[in-house]
N, C-alpha and C positions, 0 to 999 in steps of 0.2 A: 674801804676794804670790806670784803663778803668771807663769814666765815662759814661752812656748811655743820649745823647740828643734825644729830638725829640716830640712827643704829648705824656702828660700824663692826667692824672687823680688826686683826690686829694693827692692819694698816690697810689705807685705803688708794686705788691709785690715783695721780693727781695730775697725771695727763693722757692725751688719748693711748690707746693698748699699744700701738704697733711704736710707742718711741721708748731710747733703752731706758729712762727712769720709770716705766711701768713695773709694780713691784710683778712677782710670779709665785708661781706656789708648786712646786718639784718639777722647777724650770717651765715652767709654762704661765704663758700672759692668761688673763681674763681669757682674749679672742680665742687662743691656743685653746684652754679649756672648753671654752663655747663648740668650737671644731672636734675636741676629742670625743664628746656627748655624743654628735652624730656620728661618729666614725664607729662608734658601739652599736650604732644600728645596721652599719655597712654602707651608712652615707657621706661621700664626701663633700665640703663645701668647698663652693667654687664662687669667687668673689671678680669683679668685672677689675682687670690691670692689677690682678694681684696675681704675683708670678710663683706659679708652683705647680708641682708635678701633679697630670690627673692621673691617678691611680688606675692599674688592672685590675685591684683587687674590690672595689667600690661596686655595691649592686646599683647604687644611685649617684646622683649629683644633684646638692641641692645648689642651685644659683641666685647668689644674692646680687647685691649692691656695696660698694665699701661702705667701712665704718657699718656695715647691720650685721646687728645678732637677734637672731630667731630662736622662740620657741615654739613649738606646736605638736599635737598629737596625732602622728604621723595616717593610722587609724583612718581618719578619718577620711583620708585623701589614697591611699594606697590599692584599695579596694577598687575603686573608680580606673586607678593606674597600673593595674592589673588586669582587668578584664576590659578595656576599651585599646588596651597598648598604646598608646601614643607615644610619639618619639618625645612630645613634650607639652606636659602642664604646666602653666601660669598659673600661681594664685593669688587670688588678692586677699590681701590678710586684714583683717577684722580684729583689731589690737581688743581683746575681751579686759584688759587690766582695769580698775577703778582709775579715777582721776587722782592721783594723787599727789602729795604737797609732803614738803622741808622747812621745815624752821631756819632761817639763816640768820645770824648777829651781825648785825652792821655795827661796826666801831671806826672810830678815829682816833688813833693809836693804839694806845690802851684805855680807851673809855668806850662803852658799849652807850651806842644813842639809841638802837633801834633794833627787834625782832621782827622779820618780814617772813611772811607765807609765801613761798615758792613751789606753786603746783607746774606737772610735769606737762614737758612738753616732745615728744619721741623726736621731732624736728623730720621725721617721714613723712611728710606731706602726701605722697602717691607709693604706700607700701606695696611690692609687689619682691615673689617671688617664685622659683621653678622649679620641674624637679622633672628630671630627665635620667634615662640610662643609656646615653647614648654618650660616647665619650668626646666625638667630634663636637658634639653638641655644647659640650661643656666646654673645650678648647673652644672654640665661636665666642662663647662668651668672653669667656676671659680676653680675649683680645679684641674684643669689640670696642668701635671706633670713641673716640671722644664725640657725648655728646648731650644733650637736654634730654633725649628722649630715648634711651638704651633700649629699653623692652620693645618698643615699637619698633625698632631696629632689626631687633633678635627677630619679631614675629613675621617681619618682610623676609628673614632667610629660612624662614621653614613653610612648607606646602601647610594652607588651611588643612586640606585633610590630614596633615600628620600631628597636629597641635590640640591641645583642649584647652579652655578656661576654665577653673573651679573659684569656689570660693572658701575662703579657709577662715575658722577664730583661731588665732596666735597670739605671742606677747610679743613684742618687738622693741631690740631695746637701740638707742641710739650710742656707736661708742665711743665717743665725741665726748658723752654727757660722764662722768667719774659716777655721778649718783646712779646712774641707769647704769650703768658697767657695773657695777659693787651687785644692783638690784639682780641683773641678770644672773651672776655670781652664786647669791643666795637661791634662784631656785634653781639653778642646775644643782645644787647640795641638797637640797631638799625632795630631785626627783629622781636626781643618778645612782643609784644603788650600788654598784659596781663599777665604779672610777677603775678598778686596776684590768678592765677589759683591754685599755687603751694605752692606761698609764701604767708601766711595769714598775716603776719607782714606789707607787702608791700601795702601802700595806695597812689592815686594818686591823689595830694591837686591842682595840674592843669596840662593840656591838656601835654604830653611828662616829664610827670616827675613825678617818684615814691619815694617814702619817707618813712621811719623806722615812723611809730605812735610815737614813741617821741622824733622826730627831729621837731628845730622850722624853719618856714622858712619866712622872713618878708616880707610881701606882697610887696614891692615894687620891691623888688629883681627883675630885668630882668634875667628872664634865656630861654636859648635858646635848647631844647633839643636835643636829649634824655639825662636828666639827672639821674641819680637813690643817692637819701641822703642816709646815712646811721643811725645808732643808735647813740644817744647822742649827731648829729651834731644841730650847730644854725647857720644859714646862716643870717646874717643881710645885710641891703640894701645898695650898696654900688657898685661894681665892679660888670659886668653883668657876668654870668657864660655859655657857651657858650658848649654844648655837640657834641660829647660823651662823656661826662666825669661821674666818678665814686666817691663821697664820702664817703670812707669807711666808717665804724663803728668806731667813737671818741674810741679813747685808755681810758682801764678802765670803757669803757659803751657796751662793744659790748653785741649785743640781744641773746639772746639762739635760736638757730635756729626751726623753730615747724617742725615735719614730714608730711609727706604727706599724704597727705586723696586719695586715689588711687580711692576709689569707687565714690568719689562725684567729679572726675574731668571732666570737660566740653571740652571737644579736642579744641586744638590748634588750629590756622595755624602761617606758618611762613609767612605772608602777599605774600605767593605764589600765584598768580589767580588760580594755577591748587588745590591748598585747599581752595579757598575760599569757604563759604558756598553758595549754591543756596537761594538766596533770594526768602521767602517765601511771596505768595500773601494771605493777610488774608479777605476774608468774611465776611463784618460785619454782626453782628444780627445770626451768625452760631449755634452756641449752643445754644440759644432760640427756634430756626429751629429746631435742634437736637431733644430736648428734647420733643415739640411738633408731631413731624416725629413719635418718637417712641411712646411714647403712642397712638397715633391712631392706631398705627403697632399693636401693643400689644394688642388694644381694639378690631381691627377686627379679629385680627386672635387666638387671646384666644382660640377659640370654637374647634378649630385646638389639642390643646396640650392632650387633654386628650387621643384622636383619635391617635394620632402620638405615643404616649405614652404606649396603650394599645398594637398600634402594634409592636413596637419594644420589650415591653415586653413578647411576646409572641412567637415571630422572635427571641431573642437570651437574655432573659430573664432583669435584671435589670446590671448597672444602667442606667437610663434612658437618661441622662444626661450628658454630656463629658465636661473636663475642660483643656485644654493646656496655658502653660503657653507661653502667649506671650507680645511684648514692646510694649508701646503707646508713646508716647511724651515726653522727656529728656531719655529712654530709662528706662521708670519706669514698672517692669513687672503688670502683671493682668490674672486671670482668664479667657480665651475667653470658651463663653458660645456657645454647640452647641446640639442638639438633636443627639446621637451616632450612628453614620451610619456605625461602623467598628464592629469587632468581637472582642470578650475581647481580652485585653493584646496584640493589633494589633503589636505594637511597636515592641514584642520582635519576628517577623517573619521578620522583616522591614529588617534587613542586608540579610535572602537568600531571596531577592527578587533583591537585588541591579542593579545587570546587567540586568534586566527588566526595568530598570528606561526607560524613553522613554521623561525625561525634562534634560535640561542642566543648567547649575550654582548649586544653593543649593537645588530646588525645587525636590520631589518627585512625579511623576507623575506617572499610569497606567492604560490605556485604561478600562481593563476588571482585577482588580486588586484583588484578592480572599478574600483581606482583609474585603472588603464589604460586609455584611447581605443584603438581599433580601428587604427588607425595607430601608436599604440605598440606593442601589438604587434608590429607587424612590422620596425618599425624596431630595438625591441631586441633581437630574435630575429637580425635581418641585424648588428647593433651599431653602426647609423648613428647613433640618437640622438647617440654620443658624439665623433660627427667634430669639431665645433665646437672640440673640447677640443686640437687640435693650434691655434690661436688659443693657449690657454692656453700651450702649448709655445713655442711664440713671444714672450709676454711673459716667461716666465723664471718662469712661477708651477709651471708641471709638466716632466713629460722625457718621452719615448717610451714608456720603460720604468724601473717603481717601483712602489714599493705604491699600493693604492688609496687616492686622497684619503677623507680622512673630514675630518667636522666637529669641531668642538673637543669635543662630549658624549662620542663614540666612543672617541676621545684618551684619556678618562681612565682607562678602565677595566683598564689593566694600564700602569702606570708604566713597566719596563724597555722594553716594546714600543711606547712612546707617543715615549721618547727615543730609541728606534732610528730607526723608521720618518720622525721627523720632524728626523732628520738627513740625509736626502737629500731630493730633488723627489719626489713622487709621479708617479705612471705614468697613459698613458691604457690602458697594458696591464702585465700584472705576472705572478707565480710562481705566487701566489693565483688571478687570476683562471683560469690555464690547467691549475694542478694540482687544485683544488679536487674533493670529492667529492662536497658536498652531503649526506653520511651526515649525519643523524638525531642534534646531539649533538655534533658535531665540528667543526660548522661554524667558531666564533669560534676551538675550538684551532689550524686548519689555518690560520686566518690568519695568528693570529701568528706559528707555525711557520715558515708559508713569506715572512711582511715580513721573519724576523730572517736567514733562512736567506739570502735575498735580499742584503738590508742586510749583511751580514756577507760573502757571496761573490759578487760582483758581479764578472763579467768580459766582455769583448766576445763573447765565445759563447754566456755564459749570456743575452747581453740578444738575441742573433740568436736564440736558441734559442726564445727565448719568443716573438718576432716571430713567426716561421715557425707556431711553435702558434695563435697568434693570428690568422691569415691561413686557414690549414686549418680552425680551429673555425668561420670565419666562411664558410669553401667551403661546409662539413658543412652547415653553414643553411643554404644553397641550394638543397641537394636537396630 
């Protein structure tokens, strides 16, 4: 008989996750939790004959192998899977963890003959895993055939050109193994800062410790985190409890687990610096600003709309008015209002145009682009098209001054600068718009650049500052 020593939790489980004696912790398994971790980033996992829904609401899908729990700092790999697009990354994981080893007592009933050193063994022989935004992609796996060689399988159904190889340091744990499940356990507690992104059950009664809504915990308790309670437990005061450690769900109380709300989830980080968010400078008195800014806007330049209106009507008849759906702040869509300076139905020429693009990242750009009416023209040139958009400023969708609205496809293609720029209003004038060079190649970097540079130093002179630029580039037009 083998007994396992070493650091536990209030209880440990003691066979693999997915059977019912796996204890839970606010009705979720180990694996469960391991899944909710990524779902705080917007990624879902997707395991090969494990049957579950793939979600609409999922910016990714990571693709494993059963029985594997991953961790890795997404960072490192996101970057590469953003600016190359591929339908799908392979990576091979490079397990960083030390070797390490369990005490175990070997007895013969109750007499102890022997303590034996038990170093780990992940039992992953050929770790590998994926990370796709492709949803078929993810369906593929999961129903992929029985067989020795899965991956190899996977990469016969996708074109070389649409696939990459990366290589990734990860922890990977086996969940087979109770000791490596417990292990996995502890550092999702130790790097998940916000458990109730996911877990709606999970509330935090003080600083490093989360708790099932009806577990009691008696104030005087010293506990030392990260702890996480479970359902049905009472902790009275007494002996300090001292984490990582895990209180399952009281036997006979455990919670029903809730599902996840995919569309209202707020991204993650795993207290990586390279996910941190960019700390936002806020402007006091801005939206007051805002709101006054525009209505003068609106009040001088009225006289304007009928004139603009009659011409474009006339240039390429009605509607007068153009609405693209773009994100403002938590990435809530809205109407962006503009006077239409393109030719109907532009959109559906937009692909034989592609290899004319003349902007790099997601932007579409063209010097002398056909799409545009003779009235556009001039009205972009003059930057009347976009008056309409102080409207916007009024409803609370945009500000004066902010980065350029973009669409949600835009959004994705650099994550740090996706959760900068749409933590504040977007601008009907911005840093971007006024510093911009247009070089050959630089384009998408000066954006970001100048959203984060923005976003991050935002003060009442830089927002006058840009005004003023804004007003003189639009004099310059007039000459």
């Amino acid at each position: 008989m083998t007994t396992a020593l070493g650091p536990t939790s209030a209880a440990e489980p003691t066979t693999a996750a997915d059977e019912p004696a796996t204890p839970t912790i606010w009705g979720l398994s180990p694996r469960q939790i391991h899944d909710r971790l990524w779902a705080a980033l917007g990624i879902q996992v997707v395991r090969r004959h494990e049957r579950s829904e793939i979600v609409a609401g999922a910016e990714l899908f990571l693709l494993c192998d059963e029985g594997t729990l991953i961790l890795f700092r997404p960072a490192q790999v996101l970057d590469t899977l953003y600016w190359l697009a591929p339908e799908l990354m392979i990576l091979r994981i490079k397990d960083t963890r030390p070797r390490g080893y369990r005490e175990e007592a070997v007895t013969e009933g109750d007499v102890l003959v022997r303590f034996e050193r038990v170093y780990r063994d992940s039992g992953l022989r050929s770790p590998r895993v994926a990370l796709t935004p492709d949803r078929g992609i993810a369906r593929l796996w999961q129903n992929a055939p029985e067989g020795r060689a899965p991956w190899r399988w996977l990469r016969s159904q996708i074109a070389p050109e649409r696939r990459i190889a990366r290589s990734a340091s990860a922890h990977m744990y086996d969940e087979s193994d109770p000791a490596q499940v417990m292990e996995c356990v502890h550092e999702v507690m130790r790097k998940w800062e916000r458990p109730d992104a996911t877990i709606r059950r999970a509330v935090r009664p003080r600083p490093e410790v989360w708790a099932d809504r009806s577990s009691v915990i008696d104030p005087e308790t010293r506990i030392v985190g990260p702890v996480w309670v479970g359902a049905g437990r009472a902790i009275e005061s007494g002996s300090p409890i001292v984490g990582p450690a895990v209180l399952w769900d009281a036997p006979g109380a455990r919670a029903e687990p809730d599902t996840v709300a995919w569309l209202d989830i707020e991204p993650a980080s795993l207290r990586d610096p390279e996910l941190a968010p960019v700390r936002t400078s806020r402007v006091p008195g801005k939206r007051a600003f805002d709101i006054a800014f525009a209505l003068l806007a609106l009040a001088v330049t009225l006289p304007l709309y009928p004139i603009v209106a009659l011409a474009i009507w006339l240039d390429d008849g009605r509607p007068i008015f153009f609405a693209h759906r773009r994100q403002t702040r938590g990435g809530r869509e809205f109407p962006c209002l503009k006077f239409r300076s393109m030719k109907k139905q532009a959109d559906v020429g937009k692909e034989d145009l592609a290899e004319e693009n003349q902007a790099d990242g997601p932007q579409f750009f063209i010097a002398e682009d056909p799409r545009i009416t003779r009235v556009g023209r001039i009205i972009r040139k003059l930057q009347i098209d976009e008056l309409p958009q102080f409207v916007n400023v009024l409803l609370g969708h945009m500000s004066v001054v902010g980065p350029r609205p973009s669409p949600h496809a835009e959004n994705q293609y650099c994550p740090a600068w996706r959760e900068a720029r749409l933590s504040v209003r977007p601008g009907v004038t911005g840093l971007w718009q006024v510093s911009r060079t247009r070089e050959a190649g630089l384009d998408f970097q000066e954006w970001i650049r100048f959203d984060l540079e923005y976003v991050a130093g935002a003060t009442w002179w830089m927002d006058l500052r840009i005004i003023w630029r804004t007003v003189a580039h639009i004099i310059n037009g007039l000459r």
